[in-house]
N, C-alpha and C positions, 0 to 999 in steps of 0.2 A: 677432455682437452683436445681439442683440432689437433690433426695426425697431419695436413700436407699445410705449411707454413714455411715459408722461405725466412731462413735467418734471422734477414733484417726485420722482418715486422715480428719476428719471435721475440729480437733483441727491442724493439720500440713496445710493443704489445705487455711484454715481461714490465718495462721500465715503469708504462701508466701505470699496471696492478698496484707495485710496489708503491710508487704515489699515494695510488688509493688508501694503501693499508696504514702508511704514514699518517695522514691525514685522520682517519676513524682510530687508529688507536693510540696515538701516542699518548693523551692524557694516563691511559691506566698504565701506558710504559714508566711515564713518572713518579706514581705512584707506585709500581713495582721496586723501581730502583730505590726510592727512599726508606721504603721498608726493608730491603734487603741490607742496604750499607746503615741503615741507622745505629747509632751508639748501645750497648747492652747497658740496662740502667744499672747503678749500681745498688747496695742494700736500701730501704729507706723511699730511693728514687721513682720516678714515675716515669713510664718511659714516652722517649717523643711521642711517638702514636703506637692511640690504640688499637689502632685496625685501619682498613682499607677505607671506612668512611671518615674516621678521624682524620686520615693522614689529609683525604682530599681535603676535610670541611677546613682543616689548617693553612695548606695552599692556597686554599681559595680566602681565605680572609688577611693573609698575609702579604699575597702576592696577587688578589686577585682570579681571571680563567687564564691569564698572560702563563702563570707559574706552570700550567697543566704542561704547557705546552715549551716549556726549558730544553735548549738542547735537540730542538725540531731539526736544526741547518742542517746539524750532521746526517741524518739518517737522511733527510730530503736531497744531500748531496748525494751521497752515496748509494742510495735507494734504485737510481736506475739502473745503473751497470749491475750491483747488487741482484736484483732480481732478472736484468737480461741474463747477465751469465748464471744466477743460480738453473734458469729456465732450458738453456741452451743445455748446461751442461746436463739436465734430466734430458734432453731429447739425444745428445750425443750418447750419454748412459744408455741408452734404450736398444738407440742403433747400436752399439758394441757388442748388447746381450743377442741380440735380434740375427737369426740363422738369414731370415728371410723378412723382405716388407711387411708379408701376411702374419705370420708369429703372434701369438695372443700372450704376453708376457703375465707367468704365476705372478702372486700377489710378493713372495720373495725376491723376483727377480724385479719386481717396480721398486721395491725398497729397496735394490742395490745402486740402482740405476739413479734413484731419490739421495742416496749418501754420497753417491759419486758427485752430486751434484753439490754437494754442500764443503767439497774440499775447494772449488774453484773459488768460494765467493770472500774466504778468508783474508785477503792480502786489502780487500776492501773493506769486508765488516769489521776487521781485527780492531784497526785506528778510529773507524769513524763509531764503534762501541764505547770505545776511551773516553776520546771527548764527548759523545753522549752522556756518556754516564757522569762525569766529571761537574758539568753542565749542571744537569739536573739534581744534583745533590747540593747544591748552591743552593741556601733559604735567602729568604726577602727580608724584609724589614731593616733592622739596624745592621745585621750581620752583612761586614764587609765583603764585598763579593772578589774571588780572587780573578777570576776569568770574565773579560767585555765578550763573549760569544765565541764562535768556532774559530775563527782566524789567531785570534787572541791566545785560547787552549792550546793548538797545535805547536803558537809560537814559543810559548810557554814553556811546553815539554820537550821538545828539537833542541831550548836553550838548557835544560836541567839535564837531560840523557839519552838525548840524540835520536835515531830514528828506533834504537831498544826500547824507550818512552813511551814512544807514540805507539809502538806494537804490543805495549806491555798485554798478557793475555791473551796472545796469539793462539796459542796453544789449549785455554781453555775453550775458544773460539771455535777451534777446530771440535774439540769432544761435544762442544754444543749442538754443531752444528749437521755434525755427518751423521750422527744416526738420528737428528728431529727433522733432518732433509729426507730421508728415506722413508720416515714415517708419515711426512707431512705429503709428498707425493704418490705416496702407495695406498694412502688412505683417500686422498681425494679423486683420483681413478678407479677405485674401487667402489667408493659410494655413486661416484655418475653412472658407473655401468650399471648397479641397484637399483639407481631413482630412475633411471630414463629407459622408459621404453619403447623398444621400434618404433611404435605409430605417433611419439612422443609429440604436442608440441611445441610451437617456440617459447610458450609462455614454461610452460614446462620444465623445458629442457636450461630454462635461464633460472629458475626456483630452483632445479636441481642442484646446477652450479655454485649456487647461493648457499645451499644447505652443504653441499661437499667440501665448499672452500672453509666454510665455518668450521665444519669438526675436521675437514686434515688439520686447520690451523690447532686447537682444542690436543688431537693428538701429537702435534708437532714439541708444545710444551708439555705434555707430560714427559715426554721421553726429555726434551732439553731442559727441563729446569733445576737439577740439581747441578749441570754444570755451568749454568745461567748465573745461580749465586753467588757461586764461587768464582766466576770471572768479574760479577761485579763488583765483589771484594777485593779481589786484587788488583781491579783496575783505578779503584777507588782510594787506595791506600795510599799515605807518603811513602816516599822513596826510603829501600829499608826496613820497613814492615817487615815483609816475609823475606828474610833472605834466600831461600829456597823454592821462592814460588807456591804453585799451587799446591803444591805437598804440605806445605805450611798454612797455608789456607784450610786446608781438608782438617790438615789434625788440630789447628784451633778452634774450628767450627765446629767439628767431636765433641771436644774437651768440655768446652762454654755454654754450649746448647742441643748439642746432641741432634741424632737422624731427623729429628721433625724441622730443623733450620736447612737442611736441603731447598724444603719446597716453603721457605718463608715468600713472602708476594704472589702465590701464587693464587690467591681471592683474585685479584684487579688481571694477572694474566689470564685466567679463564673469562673474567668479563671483556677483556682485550680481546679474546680470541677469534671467538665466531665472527664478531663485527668487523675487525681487520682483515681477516682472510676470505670472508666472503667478499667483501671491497675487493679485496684483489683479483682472485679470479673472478667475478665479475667484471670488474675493467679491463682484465684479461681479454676477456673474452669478447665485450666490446671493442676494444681497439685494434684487436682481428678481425672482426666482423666491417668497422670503419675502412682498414688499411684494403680488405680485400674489397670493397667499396669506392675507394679513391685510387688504388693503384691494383686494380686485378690484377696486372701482368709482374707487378714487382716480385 
């Protein structure tokens, strides 16, 4: 990742990645989430889907490629600030740890600097998770759709329980996110310093990136996806459900289906993974290369 970066093209540079990753992965975001909130069958029953191709081949005949893409507005809203400040806050993280400019930070101290980074983005991911998820769990066909889109969802939940509603699973947000923030930047500075070498070149040095952003993203959910699930349970649930929150969540997800529903969805998120997150840094990395192109002196 470029070390001398003035702010604002951190903050415009961070915002295209996050685009990017929009753009390349949400289909298997949808498919993530459906599998995760879908209904436990009961005795007898068959359940919605059988798997990550079932679920797509269903979407896709129900709703069309339209369906893949359920619930796009929110993350595409939210996605710039989202990843400027997730971005921001790894470089202010860095400087905090950092004695001296020169400083070659252990692979520990990128991972601190990576979770520090993942408490800034909450007050943003928190709500626009909701309505994502909300969204995308809406089927096609006859089934009455409760929500016209993002404006619609938000207004929805602000009139049912106020701005508590809209943050519902704040707090899972948070455990999501701070330690698959630490992993997901300490892993992809780590792999560039591996692939690239001194005499590297540009062709190189941009495959490197490619291959780095793919697996921090890959390690970014292993670390986050058990509290992934359980946020989109609770963010999915009528008012009431859990009266306790996640606590309630955690022990009915034990109860019903035990440790291996942690990592339900997580087929469609390792296929999300690499392609999204190389999209990003990538565009990253481009849009650095552009900004210091059109505005060096910015």
């Amino acid at each position: 990742m470029s070390e001398s970066i003035s702010p604002v093209k951190y903050f415009l540079s961070g915002g295209f990645g996050g685009v990017c990753t929009v753009l390349a992965g949400h289909p298997m975001d949808t498919i993530k989430v459906r599998l995760q909130t879908m209904p436990i069958p009961k005795p007898g029953e068959v359940a919605l889907y059988g798997g990550t191709w079932d679920c797509f081949r269903k979407t896709i005949q129900k709703e069309g490629f339209r369906g893949l893409y359920k619930g796009m507005s929110a993350p595409l809203t939210g996605v710039a600030p989202i990843f400027a400040i997730s971005f921001l806050g790894f470089g202010l993280g860095k400087k905090l740890i950092k004695s001296d400019d020169n400083q070659q930070l252990t692979n520990p101290e990128l991972f601190a600097a990576g979770a520090f980074s993942g408490i800034f983005t909450t007050s943003i991911m928190a709500p626009g998770e909701r309505i994502k998820c909300l969204l995308q769990i809406q089927q096609g066909g006859n089934v009455p759709q409760k929500y016209n889109g993002m404006v619609d969802c938000a207004r929805q939940l602000y009139s049912e329980g106020g701005i508590r509603s809209i943050y519902k699973g704040s707090v899972a947000t948070i455990l999501r996110d701070v330690p698959a923030s630490g992993m997901y930047f300490m892993t992809y500075e780590w792999l560039v310093k591996v692939l690239t070498p001194e005499d590297a070149t540009t062709k190189l040095k941009f495959l490197s990136t490619i291959v780095a952003g793919g697996f921090a993203g890959i390690a970014n959910w292993l670390v986050g996806m058990p509290a992934d699930v359980l946020k989109s349970r609770l963010q999915t649930a009528p008012e009431g459900t859990y009266p306790n929150g996640l606590r309630d969540v955690f022990k009915q997800l034990m109860e019903r289906e035990g440790p291996t529903a942690l990592y339900k969805g997580v087929t469609p998120v390792m296929l999300r993974a690499f392609p999204a997150n190389a999209a990003c840094f990538a565009g990253f990395e481009v849009a650095v290369k552009f900004l210091n192109w059109a505005a060096p002196g910015f």
